[in-house]
ROPAKE-705104 format. One record per residue: chain; x, y, z of N, C-alpha, C in turn; residue in one letter. Coordinates in Angstrom, 2 decimals. Layout:
N
[A; [X; Y; Z]; [X; Y; Z]; [X; Y; Z]; a]
...
REM end
This chain:
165
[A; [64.39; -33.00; 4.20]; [63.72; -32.00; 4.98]; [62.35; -32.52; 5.41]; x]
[A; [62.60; -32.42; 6.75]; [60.79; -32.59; 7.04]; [59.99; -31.55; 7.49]; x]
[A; [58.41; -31.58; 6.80]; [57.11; -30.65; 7.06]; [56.38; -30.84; 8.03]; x]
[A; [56.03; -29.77; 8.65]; [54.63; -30.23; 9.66]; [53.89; -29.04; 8.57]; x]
[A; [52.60; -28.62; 10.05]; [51.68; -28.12; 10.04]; [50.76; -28.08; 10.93]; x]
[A; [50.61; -26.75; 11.47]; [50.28; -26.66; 12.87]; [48.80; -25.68; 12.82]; x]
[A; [47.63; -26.19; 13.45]; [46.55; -25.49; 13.51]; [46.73; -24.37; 14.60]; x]
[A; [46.49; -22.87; 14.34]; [46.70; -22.03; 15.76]; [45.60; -21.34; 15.96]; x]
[A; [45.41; -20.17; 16.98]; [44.60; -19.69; 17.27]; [44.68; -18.18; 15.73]; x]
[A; [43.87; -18.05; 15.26]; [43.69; -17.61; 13.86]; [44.66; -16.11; 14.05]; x]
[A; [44.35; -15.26; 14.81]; [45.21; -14.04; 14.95]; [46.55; -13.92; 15.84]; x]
[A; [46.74; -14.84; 15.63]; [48.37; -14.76; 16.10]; [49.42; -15.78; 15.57]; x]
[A; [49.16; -16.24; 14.41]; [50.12; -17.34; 13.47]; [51.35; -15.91; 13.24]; x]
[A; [51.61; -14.88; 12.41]; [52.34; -14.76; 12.26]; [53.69; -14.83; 13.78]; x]
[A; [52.78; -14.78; 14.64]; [53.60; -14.19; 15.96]; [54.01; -15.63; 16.15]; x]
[A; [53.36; -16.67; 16.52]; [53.65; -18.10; 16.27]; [54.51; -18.52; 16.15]; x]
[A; [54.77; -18.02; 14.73]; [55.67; -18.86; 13.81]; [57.36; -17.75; 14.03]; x]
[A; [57.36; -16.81; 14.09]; [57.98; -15.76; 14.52]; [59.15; -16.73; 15.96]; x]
[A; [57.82; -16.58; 16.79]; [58.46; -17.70; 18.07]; [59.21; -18.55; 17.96]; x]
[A; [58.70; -19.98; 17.27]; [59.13; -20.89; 16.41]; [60.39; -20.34; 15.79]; x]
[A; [60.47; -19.76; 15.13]; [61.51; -19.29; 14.60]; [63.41; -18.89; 15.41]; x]
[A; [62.56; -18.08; 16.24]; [63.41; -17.27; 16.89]; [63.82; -18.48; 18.13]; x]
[A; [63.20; -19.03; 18.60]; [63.72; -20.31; 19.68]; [63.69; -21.12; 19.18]; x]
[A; [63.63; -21.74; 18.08]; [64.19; -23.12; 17.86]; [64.94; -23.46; 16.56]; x]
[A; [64.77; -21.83; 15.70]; [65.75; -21.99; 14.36]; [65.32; -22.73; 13.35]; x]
[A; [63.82; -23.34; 13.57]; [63.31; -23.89; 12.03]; [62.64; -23.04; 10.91]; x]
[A; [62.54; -23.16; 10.04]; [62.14; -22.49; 8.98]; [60.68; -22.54; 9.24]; x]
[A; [59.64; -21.38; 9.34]; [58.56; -21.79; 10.05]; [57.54; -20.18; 9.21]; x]
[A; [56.95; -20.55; 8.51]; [55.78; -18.90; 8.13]; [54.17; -19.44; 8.24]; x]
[A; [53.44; -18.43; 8.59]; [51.91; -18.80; 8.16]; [51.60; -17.81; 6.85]; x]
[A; [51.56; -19.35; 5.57]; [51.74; -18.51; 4.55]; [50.33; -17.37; 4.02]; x]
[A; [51.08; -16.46; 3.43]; [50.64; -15.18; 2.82]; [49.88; -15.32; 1.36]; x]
[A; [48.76; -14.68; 0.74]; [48.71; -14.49; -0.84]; [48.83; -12.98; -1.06]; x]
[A; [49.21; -12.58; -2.37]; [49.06; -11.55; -2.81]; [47.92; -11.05; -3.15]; x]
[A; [47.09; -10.74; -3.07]; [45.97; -10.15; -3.69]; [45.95; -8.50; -4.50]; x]
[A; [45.05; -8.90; -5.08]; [44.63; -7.28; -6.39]; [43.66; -6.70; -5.66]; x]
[A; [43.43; -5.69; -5.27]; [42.35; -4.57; -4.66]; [42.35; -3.33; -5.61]; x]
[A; [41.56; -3.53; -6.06]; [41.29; -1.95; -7.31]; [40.81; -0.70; -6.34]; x]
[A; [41.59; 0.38; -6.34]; [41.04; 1.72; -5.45]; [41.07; 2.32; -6.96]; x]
[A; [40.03; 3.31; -7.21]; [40.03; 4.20; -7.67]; [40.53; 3.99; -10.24]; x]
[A; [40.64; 2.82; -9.96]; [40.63; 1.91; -11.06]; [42.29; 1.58; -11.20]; x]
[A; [43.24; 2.08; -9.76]; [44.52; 1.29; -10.16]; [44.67; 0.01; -9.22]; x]
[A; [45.04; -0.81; -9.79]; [45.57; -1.91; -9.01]; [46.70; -2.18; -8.00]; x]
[A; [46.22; -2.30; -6.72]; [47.43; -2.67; -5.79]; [47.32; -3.84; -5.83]; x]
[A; [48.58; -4.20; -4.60]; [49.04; -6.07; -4.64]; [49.19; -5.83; -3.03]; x]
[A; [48.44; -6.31; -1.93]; [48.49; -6.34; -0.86]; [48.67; -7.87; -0.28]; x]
[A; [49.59; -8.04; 0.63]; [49.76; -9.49; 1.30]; [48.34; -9.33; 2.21]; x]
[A; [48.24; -11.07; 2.23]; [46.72; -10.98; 2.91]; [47.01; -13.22; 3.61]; x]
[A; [47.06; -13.09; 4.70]; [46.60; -14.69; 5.17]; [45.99; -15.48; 4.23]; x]
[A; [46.81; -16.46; 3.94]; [46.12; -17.31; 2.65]; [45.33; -18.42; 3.92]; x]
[A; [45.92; -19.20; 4.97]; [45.09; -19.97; 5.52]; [45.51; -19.72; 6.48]; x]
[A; [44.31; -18.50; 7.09]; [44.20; -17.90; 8.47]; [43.96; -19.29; 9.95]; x]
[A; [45.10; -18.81; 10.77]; [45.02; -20.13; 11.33]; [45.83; -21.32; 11.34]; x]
[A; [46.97; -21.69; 10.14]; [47.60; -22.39; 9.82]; [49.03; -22.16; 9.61]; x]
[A; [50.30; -22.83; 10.43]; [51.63; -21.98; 9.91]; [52.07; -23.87; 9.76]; x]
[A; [53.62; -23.34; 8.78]; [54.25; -24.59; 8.45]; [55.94; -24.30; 9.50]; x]
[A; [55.76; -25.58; 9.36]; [57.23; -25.55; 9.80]; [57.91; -26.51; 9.15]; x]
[A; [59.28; -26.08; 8.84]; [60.23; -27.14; 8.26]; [61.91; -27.27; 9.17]; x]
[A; [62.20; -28.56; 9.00]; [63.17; -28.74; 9.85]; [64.31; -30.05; 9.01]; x]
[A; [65.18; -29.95; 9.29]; [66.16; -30.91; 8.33]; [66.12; -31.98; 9.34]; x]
[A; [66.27; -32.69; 10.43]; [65.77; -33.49; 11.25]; [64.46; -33.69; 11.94]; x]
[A; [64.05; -34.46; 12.02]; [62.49; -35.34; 12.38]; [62.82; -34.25; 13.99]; x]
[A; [61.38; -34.02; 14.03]; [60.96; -33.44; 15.66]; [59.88; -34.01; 15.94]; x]
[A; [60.08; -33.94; 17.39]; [58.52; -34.16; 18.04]; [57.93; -32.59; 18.00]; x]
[A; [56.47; -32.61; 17.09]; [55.92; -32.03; 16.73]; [55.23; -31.01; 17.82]; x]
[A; [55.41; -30.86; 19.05]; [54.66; -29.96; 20.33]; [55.68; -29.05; 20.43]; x]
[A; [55.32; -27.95; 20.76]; [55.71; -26.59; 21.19]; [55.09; -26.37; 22.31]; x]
[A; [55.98; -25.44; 23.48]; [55.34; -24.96; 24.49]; [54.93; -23.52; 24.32]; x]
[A; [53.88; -23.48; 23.57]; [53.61; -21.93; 23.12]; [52.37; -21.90; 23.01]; x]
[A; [52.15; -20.85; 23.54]; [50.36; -20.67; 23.96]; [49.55; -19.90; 22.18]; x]
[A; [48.58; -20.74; 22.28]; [48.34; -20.29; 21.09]; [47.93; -21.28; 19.73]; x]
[A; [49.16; -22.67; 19.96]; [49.03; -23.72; 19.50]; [47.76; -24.68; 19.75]; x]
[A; [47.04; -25.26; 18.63]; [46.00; -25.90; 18.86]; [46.25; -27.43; 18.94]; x]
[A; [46.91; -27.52; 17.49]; [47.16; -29.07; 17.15]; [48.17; -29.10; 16.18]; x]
[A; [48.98; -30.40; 15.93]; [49.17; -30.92; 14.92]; [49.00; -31.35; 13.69]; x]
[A; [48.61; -31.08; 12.67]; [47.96; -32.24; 11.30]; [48.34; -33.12; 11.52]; x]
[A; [47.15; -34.11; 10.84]; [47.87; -35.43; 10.88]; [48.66; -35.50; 12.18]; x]
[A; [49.23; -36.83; 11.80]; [50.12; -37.75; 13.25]; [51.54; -37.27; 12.77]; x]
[A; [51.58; -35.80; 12.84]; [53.24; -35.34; 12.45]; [53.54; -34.55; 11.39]; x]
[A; [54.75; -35.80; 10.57]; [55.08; -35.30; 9.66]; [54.19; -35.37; 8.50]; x]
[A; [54.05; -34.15; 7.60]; [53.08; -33.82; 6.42]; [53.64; -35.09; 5.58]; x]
[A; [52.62; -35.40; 4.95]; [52.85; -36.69; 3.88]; [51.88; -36.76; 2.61]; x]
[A; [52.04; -37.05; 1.43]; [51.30; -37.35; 0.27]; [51.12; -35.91; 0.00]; x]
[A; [50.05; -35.40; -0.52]; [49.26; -34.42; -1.52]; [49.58; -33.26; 0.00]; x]
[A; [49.39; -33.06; 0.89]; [49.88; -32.25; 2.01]; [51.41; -31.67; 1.75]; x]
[A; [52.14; -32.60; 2.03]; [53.34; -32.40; 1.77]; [54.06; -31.86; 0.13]; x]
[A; [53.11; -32.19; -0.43]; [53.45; -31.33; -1.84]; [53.34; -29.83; -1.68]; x]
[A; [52.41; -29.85; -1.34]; [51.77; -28.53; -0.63]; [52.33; -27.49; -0.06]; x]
[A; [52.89; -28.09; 0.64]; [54.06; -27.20; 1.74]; [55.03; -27.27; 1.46]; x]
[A; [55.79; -28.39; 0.57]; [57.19; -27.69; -0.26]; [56.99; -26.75; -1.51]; x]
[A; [55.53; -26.38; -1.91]; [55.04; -25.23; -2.85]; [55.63; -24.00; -2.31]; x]
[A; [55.16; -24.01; -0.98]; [55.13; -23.03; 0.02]; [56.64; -22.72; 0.31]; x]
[A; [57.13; -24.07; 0.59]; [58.57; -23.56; 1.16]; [59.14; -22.87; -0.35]; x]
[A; [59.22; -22.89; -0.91]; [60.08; -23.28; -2.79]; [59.38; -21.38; -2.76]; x]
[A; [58.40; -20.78; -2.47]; [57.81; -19.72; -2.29]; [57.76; -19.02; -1.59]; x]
[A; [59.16; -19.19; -0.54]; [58.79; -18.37; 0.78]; [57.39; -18.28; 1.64]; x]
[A; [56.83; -18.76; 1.19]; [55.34; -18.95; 1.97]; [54.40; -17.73; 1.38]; x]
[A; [55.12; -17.18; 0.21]; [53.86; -16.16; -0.16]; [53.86; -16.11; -1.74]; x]
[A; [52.19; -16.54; -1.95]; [51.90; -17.33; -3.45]; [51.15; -15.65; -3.76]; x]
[A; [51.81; -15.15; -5.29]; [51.46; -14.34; -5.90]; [50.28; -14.40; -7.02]; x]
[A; [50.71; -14.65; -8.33]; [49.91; -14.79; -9.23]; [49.64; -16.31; -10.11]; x]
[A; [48.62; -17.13; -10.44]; [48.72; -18.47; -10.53]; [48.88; -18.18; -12.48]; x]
[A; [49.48; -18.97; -12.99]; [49.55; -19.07; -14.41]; [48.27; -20.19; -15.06]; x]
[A; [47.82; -19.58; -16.11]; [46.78; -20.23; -16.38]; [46.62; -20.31; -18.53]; x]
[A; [46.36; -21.08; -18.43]; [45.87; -21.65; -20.12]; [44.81; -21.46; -20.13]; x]
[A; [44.43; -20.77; -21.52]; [42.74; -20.99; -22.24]; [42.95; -21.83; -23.03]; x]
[A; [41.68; -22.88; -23.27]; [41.33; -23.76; -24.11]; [40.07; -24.07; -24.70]; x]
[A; [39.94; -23.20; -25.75]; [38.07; -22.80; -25.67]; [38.02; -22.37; -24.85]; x]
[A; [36.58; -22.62; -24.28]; [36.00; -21.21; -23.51]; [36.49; -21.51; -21.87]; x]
[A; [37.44; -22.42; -21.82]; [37.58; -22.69; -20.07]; [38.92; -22.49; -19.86]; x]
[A; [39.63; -21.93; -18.69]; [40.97; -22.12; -18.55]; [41.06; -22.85; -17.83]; x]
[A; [42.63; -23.27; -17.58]; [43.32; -24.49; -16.43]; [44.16; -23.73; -16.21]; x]
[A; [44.58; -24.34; -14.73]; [46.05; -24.13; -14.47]; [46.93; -25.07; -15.09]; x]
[A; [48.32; -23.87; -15.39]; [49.53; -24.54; -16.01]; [50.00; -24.64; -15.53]; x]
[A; [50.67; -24.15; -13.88]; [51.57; -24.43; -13.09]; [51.06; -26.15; -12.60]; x]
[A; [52.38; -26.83; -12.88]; [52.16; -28.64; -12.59]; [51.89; -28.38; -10.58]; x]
[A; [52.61; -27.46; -10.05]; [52.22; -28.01; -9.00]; [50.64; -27.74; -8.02]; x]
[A; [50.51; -26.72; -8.51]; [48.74; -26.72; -8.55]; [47.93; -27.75; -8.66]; x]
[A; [48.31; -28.32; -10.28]; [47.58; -29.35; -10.42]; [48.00; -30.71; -9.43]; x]
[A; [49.00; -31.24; -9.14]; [49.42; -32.13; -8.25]; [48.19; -32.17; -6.84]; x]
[A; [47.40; -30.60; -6.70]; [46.68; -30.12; -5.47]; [45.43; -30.08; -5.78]; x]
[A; [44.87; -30.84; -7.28]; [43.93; -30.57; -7.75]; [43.35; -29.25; -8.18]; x]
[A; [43.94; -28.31; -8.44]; [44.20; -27.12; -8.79]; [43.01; -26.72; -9.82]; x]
[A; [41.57; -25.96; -9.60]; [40.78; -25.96; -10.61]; [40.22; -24.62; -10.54]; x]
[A; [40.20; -24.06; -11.77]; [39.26; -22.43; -11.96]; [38.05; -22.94; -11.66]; x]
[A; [37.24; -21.92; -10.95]; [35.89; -22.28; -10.42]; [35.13; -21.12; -10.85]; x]
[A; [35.62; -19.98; -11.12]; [35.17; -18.59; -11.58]; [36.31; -17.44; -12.11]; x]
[A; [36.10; -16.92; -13.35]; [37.03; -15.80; -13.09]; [36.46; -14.08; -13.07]; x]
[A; [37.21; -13.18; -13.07]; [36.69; -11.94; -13.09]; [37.89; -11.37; -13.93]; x]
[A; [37.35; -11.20; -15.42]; [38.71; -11.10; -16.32]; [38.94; -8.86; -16.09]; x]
[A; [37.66; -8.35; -15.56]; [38.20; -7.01; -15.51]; [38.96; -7.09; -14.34]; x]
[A; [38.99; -7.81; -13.45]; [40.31; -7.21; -12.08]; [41.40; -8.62; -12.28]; x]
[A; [41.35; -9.22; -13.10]; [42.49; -10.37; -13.81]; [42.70; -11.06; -12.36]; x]
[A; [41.31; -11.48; -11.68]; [41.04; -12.19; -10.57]; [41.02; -13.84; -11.04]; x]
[A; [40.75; -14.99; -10.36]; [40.12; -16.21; -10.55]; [40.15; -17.09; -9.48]; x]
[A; [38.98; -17.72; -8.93]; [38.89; -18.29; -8.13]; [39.00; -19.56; -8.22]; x]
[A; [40.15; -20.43; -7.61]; [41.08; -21.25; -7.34]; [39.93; -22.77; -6.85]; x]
[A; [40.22; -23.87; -6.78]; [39.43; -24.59; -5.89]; [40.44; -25.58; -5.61]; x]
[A; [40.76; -25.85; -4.62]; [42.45; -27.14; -4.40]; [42.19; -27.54; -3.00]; x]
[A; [42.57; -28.46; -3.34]; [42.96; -30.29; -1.88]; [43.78; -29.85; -0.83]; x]
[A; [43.28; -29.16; 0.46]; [44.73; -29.37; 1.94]; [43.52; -29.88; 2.94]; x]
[A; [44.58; -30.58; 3.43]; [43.84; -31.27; 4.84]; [42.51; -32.01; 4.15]; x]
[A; [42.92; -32.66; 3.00]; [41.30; -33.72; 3.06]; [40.08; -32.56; 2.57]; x]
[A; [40.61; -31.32; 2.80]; [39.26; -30.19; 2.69]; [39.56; -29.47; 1.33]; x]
[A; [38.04; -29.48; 0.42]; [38.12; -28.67; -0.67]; [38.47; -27.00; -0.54]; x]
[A; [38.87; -26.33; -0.61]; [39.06; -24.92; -0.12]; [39.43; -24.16; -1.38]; x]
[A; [38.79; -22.82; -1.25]; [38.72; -22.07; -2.19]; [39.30; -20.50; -2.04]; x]
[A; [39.75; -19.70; -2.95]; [40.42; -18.77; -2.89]; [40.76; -17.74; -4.23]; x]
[A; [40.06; -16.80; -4.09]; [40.65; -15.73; -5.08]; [41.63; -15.05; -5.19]; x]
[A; [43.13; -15.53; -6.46]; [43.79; -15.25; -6.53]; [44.46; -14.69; -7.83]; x]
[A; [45.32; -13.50; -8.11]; [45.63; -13.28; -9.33]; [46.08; -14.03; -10.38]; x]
[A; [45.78; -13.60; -11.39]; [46.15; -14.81; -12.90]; [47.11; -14.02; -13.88]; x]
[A; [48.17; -14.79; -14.47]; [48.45; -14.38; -15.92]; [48.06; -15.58; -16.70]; x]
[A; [47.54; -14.90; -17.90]; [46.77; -15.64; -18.73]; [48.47; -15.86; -20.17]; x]
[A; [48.45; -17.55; -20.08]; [50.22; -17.73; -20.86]; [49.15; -17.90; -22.45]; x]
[A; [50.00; -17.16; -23.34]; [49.41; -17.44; -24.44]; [49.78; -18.88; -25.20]; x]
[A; [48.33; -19.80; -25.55]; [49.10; -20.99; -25.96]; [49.44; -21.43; -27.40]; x]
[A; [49.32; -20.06; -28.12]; [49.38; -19.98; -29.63]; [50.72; -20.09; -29.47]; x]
[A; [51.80; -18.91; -28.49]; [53.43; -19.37; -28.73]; [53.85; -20.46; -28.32]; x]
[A; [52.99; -21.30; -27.46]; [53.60; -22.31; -27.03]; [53.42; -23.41; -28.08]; x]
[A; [52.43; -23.32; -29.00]; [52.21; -24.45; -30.05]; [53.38; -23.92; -31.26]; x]
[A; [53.30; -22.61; -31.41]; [54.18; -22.37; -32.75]; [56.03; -22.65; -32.13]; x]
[A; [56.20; -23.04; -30.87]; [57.45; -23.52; -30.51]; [57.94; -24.55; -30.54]; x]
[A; [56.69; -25.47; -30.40]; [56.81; -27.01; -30.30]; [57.25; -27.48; -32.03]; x]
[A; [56.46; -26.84; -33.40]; [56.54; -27.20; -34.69]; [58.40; -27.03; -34.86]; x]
REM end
């Protein structure tokens, strides 16, 4: 399977990719996060543009990467997604394009991410907010550090040690 990744005009990726979709039959989303919004002290889970501006496309044969669709900016890169990019976007594909809650370890006083493919993205807690079970993310696309607050479950690592004995 091959990845692109296409820069667009920021308010109209879902429609974009929609297009994409519907005329040419590739697997194509501008992916989504879940987010926590506390009203009133209950927690909702609202979809929200994880990288406003950005849709993927996947295709089982190599394409030339241009579309005639207004709206389109550029290409990444010279094509097809490759290295730490391309990990990236088979996260995405493997996810339908919409990343919910990230799994995370305490170790002393700091957590990590446990999901391996995070880390593959450089995947690092930069802050958390343990009353709305928030944490802000810091990870590698496009060469650019980029950051993002996203929900956590915190894996307990006491069962995971008393499993291993």
């Amino acid at each position: 399977m091959f990845a692109y990744c296409f820069f667009c005009e920021t308010q109209r990726c879902k429609m974009i990719a929609e297009l994409i979709r519907k005329n040419y039959g590739y697997t194509c989303f501008a992916p989504q996060i879940i987010q926590r919004k506390w009203v009133k002290g209950i927690p909702n889970e609202e979809p929200h543009d994880w990288l406003p501006g950005y849709i993927f496309v996947f295709s089982d044969d190599k394409i030339i990467p241009r579309f005639p669709i207004d709206g389109i900016i550029r290409c990444l890169g010279n094509g097809e997604l490759l290295g730490k990019d391309r990990e990236f976007a088979e996260i995405l594909y493997q996810k339908n394009g919409v990343i919910g809650s990230v799994p995370l370890v305490q170790k002393g006083d700091r957590c990590f991410v446990a999901d391996p493919s995070w880390q593959g993205m450089q995947g690092t807690v930069i802050k958390m907010d343990r009353s709305r079970r928030r944490c802000c993310l810091e990870f590698m696309f496009d060469d650019v550090r980029r950051t993002i607050w996203i929900g956590y479950e915190l894996l307990n690592l006491q069962d995971e040690n008393q499993s291993e004995r």
